[in-house]
N, C-alpha and C positions, 0 to 999 in steps of 0.2 A: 451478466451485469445487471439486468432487471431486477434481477430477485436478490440480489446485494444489495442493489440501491434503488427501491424503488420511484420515488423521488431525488432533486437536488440538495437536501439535507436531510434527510432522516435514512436507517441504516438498523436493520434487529440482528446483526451480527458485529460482533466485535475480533474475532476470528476467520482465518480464512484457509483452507490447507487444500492444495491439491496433490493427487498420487494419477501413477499413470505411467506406462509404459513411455520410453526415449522416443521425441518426436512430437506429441502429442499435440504441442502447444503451450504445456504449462506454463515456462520462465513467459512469454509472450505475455499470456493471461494475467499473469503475477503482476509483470511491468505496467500491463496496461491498467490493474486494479490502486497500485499504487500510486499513478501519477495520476488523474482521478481522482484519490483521496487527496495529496497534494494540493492538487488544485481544488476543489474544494475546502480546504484550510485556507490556501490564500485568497479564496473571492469572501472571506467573513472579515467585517469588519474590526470585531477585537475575539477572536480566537481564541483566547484564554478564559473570556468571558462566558463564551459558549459554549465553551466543555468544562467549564467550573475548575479551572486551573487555575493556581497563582501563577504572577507574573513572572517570578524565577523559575519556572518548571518551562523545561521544555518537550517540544513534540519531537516525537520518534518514529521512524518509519524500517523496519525490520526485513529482511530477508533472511530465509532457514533454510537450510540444506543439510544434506547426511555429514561433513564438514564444513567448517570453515574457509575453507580454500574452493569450494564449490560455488558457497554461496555470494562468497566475492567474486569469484569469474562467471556465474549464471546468472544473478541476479542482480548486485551490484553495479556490475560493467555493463547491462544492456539499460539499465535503468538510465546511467551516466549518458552513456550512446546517445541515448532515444531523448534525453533532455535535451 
């Protein structure tokens, strides 16, 4: 998490992929990198501003798995969970 984010706002990856043998920790790491990013969205005052978005663009936060049906029971549901 250091070397993703070394400070509270700034970030030199826009990508993030883990691979790894069942167990490891990954969905864990995923959840915890995402909600993190999250929250750091919502502690900026205008959001949109700071990433040079227009105001009808919205933010998107992504889970990827080898299907779709994975990625909603691995990474989706524990995110949901843990919120």
């Amino acid at each position: 998490m250091k070397q993703l984010f070394p400070d509270n706002v700034t970030t030199d990856y826009n990508t993030f992929i883990e691979s790894g043998a069942r167990g490891l920790g990954k969905s864990e790491i995923a959840v915890t990198v995402m909600l993190y990013m999250m929250h750091r969205v919502m502690c900026l005052k205008n959001p949109h501003l700071f990433y040079n978005l227009k105001v009808t663009e919205k933010f998107c936060f992504a889970f990827m798995n080898i299907t779709k049906a994975l990625a909603e029971d691995i990474g989706v549901s524990k995110f949901q969970e843990t919120v």
